[in-house]
C-alpha positions as CSV (number, residue, x, y, z in Angstrom):
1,X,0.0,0.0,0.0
2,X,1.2,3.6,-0.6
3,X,0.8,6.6,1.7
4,X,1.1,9.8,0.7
5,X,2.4,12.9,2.5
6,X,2.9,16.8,1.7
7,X,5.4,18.5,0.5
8,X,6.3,20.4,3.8
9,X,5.4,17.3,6.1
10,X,8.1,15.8,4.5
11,X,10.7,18.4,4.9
12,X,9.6,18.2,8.3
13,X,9.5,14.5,8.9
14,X,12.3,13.5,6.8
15,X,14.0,11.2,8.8
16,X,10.6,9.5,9.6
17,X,9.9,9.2,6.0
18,X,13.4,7.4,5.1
19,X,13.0,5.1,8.1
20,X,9.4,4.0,6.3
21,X,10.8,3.6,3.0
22,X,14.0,1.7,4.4
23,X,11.7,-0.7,6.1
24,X,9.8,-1.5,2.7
25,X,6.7,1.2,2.7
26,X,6.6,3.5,-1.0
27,X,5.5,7.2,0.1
28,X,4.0,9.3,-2.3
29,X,5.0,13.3,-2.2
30,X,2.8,16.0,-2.9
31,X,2.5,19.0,-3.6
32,X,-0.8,21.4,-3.9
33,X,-2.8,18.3,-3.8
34,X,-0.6,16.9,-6.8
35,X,2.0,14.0,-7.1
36,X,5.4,15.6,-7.0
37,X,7.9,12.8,-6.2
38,X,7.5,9.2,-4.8
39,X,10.5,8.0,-2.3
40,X,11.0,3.9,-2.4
41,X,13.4,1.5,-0.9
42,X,16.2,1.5,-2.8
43,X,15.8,-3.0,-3.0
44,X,13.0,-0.6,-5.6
45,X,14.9,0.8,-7.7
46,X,17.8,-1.9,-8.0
47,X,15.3,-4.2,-9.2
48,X,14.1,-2.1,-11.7
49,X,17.5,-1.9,-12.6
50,X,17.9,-5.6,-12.7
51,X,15.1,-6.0,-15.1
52,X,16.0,-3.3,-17.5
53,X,19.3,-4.6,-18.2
54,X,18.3,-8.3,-18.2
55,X,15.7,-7.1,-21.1
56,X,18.8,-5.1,-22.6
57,X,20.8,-8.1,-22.7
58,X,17.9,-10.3,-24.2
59,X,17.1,-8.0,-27.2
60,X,20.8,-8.4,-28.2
61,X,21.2,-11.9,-27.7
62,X,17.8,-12.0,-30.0
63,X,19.3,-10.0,-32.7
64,X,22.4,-11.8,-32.0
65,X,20.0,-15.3,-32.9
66,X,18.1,-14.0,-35.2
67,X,15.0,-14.6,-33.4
68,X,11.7,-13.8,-35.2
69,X,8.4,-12.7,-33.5
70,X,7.0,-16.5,-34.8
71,X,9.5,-17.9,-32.6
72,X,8.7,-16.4,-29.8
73,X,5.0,-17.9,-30.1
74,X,6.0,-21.2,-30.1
75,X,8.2,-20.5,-27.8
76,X,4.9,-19.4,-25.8
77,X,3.1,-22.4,-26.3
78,X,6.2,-24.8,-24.9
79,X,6.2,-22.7,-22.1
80,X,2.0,-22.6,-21.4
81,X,2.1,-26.3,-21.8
82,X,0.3,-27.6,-18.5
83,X,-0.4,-24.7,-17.1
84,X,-4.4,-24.5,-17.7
């Protein structure tokens, strides 16, 4: 679940507000009633980081392969096979 705090209450609350994101919790910042910045747990933002290079790597290892979009289908349906 998110929470979400003002712009000045966290200015005021800072250190509250990295303890909560250090132990997990996403807080949404905001300003005049508007999302301004969201602090995260940085676990967060290194898996995002993670993810995006993994998806680097696999586009060039598909180039690399020559892999069509049909392959990837049938790669689908292997993969689906007794899952239903």
């Amino acid at each position: 679940m998110q929470n979400s705090i003002t712009a000045f209450d966290a200015k005021t609350h800072f250190s509250k507000i990295l303890d909560r994101a250090s132990k997990g919790e996403e807080i949404l910042v905001t300003r005049r009633g508007k999302a301004a910045a969201k602090i995260v747990p940085v676990n967060t933002i290194q898996d995002i980081e993670i993810a995006e290079m993994a998806s680097v790597r696999l586009r060039k290892l598909a180039k690399e392969i020559n892999l069509q979009p049909s392959d990837l289908e049938e790669w689908k349906k292997y993969r689906d096979v007794g899952k239903k």
